[in-house]
C-alpha positions in Angstrom: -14.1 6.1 19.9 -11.0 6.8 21.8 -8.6 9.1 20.7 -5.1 8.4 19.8 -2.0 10.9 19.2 -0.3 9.4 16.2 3.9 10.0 15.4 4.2 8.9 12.0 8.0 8.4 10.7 9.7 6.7 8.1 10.0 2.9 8.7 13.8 2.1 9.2 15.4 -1.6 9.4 14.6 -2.2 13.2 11.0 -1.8 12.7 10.7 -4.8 10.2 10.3 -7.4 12.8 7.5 -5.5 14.1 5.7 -5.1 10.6 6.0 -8.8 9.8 4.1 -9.3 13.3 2.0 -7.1 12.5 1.3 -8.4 8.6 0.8 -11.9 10.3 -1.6 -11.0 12.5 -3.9 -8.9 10.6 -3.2 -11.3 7.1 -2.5 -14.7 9.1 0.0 -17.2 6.9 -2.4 -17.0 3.9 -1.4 -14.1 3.1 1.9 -14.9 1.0 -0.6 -16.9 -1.3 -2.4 -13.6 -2.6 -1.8 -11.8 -5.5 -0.3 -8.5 -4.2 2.0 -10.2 -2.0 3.4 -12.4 -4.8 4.0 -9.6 -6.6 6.1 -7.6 -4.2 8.2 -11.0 -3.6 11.8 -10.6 -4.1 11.0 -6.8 -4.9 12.0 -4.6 -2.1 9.9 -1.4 -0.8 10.8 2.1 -1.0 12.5 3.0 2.0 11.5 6.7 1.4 7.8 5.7 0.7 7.3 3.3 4.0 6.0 4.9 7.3 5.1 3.4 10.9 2.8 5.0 13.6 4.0 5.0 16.6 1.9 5.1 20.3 5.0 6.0 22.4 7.3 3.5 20.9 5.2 0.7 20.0 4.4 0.1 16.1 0.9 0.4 15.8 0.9 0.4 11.7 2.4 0.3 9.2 2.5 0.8 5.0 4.8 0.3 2.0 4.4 0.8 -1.7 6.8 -0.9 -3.9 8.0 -0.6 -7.4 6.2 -2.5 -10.2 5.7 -1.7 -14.0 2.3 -2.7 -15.5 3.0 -2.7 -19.3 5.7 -0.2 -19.8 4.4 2.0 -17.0 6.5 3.0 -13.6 4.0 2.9 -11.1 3.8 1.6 -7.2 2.2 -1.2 -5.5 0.5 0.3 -2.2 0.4 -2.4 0.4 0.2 -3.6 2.3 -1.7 -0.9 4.7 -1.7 -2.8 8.5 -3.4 -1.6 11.5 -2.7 -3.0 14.9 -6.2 -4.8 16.2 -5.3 -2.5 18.9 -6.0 0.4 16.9 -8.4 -0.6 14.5 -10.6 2.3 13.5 -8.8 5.1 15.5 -7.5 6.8 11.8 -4.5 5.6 12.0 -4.7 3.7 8.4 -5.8 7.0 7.3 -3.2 9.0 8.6 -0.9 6.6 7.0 -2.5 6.7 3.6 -2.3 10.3 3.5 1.3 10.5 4.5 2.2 8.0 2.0 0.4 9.1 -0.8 1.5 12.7 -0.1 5.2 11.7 -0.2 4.8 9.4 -3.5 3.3 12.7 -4.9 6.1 14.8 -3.6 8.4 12.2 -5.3 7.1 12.6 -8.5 5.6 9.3 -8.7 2.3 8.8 -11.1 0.8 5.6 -10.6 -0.2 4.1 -7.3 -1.9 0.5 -7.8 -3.7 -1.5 -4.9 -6.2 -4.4 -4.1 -8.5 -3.1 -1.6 -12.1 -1.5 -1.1 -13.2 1.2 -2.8 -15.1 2.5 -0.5 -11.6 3.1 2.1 -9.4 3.9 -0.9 -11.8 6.2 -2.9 -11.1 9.6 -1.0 -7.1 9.2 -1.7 -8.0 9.4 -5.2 -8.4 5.8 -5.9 -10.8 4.2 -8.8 -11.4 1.2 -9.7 -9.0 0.2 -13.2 -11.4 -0.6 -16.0 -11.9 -3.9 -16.9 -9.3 -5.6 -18.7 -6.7 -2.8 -18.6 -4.6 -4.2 -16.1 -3.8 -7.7 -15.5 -1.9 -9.3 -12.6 -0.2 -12.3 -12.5 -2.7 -14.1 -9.9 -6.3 -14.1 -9.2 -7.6 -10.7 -8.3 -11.4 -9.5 -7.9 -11.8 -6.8 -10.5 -14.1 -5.1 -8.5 -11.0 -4.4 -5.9 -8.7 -3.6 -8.3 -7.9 0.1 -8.1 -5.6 2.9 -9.1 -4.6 6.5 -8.2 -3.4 8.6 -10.8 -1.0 12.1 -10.0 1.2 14.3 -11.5 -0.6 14.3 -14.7 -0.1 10.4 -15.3 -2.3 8.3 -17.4 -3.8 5.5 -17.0 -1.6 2.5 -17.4 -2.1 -0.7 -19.8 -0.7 -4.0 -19.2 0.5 -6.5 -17.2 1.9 -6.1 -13.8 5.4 -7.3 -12.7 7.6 -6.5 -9.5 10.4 -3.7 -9.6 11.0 -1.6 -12.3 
């Protein structure tokens, strides 16, 4: 594996050209058909919860949460989480996961949701949402459907909208 030095920064407005390339090459134009990203239509990201990594200046990933509620419950929709093919399996996802996550905590925020694999998402405190306890508004395998739960928050019931 070749190493990488990693500069990790908050995402400002120039970089979004760069993430939407990014998005379309690792998701391709199906992408704005699945779940997650329906729900984040129209809803923009936190700008103090979005982070790029950087090889010299070139945006080699990228991730965002966003506000939704499920039920009654503040929470944040992680995602997406993209890697450069260029950089696929260097740690940069990881590095980005931790930076994000840490700073949501650091925020105060209690609820982070996402549709992924468990078996990435497990070791930043991510679990799989019991059946039937959250529902989105779109097809989503319930096997992939996961949560993180800090500062003391509890596990949220409901359905899931975009923004708060």
């Amino acid at each position: 594996m070749k190493q990488t030095t990693w500069v990790i920064r908050l995402e400002d407005a120039a970089d979004n050209t760069a993430i939407e390339d990014l998005q379309a090459e690792a998701f391709g134009p199906g992408r704005f058909a699945r779940t997650a990203f329906r729900i984040r239509e129209n809803v923009p990201h936190r700008p103090d919860l979005a982070f790029v990594g950087l090889v010299g200046s070139r945006i080699a990933g990228s991730i965002r949460l966003s506000p939704i509620l499920i039920g009654d419950s503040e929470a944040l929709l992680l995602g997406p989480l993209t890697v450069s093919p260029d950089f696929k399996n260097r740690g940069l996802g990881k590095a980005l996961m931790r930076t994000a996550m840490n700073a949501a905590e650091l925020a105060g925020d209690g609820i982070v949701l996402l549709v992924g694999d468990a078996p990435y998402y497990s070791p930043f405190g991510f679990q799989q949402v019991p059946p039937g306890q959250i529902t989105l508004p779109g097809p989503v395998d319930p096997a992939r459907l996961l949560v993180a739960l800090m500062n003391d928050a509890e596990m949220p019931v409901g359905a899931v909208h975009g923004g708060y």
